[in-house]
C-alpha positions as CSV (number, residue, x, y, z in Angstrom):
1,X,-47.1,-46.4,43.0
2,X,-45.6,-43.1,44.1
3,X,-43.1,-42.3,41.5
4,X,-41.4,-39.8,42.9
5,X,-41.0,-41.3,45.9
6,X,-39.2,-44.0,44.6
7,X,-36.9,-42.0,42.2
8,X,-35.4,-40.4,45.5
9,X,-35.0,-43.0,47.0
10,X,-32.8,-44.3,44.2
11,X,-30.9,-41.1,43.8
12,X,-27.9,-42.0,45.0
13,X,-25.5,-44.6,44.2
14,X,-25.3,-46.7,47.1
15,X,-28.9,-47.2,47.2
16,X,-28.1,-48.4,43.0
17,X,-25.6,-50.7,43.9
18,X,-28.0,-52.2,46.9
19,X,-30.5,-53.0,44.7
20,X,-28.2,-54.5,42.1
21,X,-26.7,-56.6,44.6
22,X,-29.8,-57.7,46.0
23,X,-30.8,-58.7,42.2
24,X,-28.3,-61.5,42.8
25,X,-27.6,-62.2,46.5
26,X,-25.5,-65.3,46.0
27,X,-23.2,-63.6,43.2
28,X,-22.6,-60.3,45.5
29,X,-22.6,-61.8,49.3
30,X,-20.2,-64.5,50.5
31,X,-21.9,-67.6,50.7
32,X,-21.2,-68.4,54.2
33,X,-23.0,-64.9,55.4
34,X,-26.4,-66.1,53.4
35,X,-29.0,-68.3,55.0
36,X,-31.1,-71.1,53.1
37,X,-33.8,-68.3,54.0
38,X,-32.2,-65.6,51.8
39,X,-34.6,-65.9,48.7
40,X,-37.7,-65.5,51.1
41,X,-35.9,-63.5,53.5
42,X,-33.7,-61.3,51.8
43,X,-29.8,-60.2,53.2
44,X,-29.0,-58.8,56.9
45,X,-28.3,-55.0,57.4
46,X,-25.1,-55.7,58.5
47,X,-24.2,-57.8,55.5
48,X,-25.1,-55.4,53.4
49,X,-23.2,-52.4,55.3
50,X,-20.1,-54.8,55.0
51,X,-20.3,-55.1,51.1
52,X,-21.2,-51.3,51.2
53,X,-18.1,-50.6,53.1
54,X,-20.3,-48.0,55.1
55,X,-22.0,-47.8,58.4
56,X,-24.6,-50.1,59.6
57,X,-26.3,-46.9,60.8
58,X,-25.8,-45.2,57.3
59,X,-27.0,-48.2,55.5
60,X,-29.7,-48.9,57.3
61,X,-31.3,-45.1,57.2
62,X,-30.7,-46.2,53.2
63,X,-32.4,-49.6,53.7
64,X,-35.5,-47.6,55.3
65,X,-35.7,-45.2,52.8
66,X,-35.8,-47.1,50.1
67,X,-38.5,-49.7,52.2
68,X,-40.5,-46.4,52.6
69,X,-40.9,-46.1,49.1
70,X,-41.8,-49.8,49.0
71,X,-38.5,-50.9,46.6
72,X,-37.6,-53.2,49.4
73,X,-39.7,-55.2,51.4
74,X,-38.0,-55.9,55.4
75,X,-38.8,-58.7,57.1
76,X,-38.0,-58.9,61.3
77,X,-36.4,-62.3,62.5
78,X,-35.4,-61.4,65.9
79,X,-32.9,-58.8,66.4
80,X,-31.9,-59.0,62.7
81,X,-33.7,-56.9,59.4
82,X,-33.5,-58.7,56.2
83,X,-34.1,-56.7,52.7
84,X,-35.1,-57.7,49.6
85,X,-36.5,-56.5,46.5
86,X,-39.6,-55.7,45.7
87,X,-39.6,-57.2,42.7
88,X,-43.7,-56.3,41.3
89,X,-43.1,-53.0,42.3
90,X,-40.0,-53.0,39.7
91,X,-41.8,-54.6,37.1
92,X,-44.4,-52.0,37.5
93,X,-42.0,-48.9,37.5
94,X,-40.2,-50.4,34.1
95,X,-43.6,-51.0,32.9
96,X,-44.7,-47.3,33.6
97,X,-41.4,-45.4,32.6
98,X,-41.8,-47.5,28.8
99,X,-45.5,-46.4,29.1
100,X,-45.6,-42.7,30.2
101,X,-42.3,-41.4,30.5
């Protein structure tokens, strides 16, 4: 786990409210834009630029960043990304701030 890496990629508050939204997909995303794949899959780019009120460019340069740092994990279907969180890596990065910082 590259600790650094993954503090920048969470220092900003887009990024913040990504991952809090992706916490809970069904509570942040309108229903009807979720799949019955979302818990394996994760939430579309575009989706997520909608709730972000942002560019899908923008959000998905965000998306890849925080992927990079392995917070997210993509997954490909077609033409479409899906994110979701990484949640073991959080776990660990909790686990290590309560432990070292």
């Amino acid at each position: 786990m590259e600790i650094l890496d993954i503090i920048k990629s969470l220092s900003n508050e887009t990024r913040l409210n990504i991952l809090k939204w992706l916490k809970d997909p069904y509570a942040h995303f309108p229903e009807e834009e979720l799949s019955e794949d979302t818990p394996q899959l994760g939430v579309c780019v575009s989706d997520i630029a909608k709730k972000a009120e942002m560019s899908i460019p923008t959000v998905s340069d965000y998306l890849k960043t925080m992927s990079s740092a392995k917070i997210l994990i993509a997954t490909r279907r077609g033409q479409w990304t899906y994110y979701k969180r990484n949640e073991q890596l959080l776990q660990d990065l909790a686990m290590h701030i309560k432990d070292v910082l």
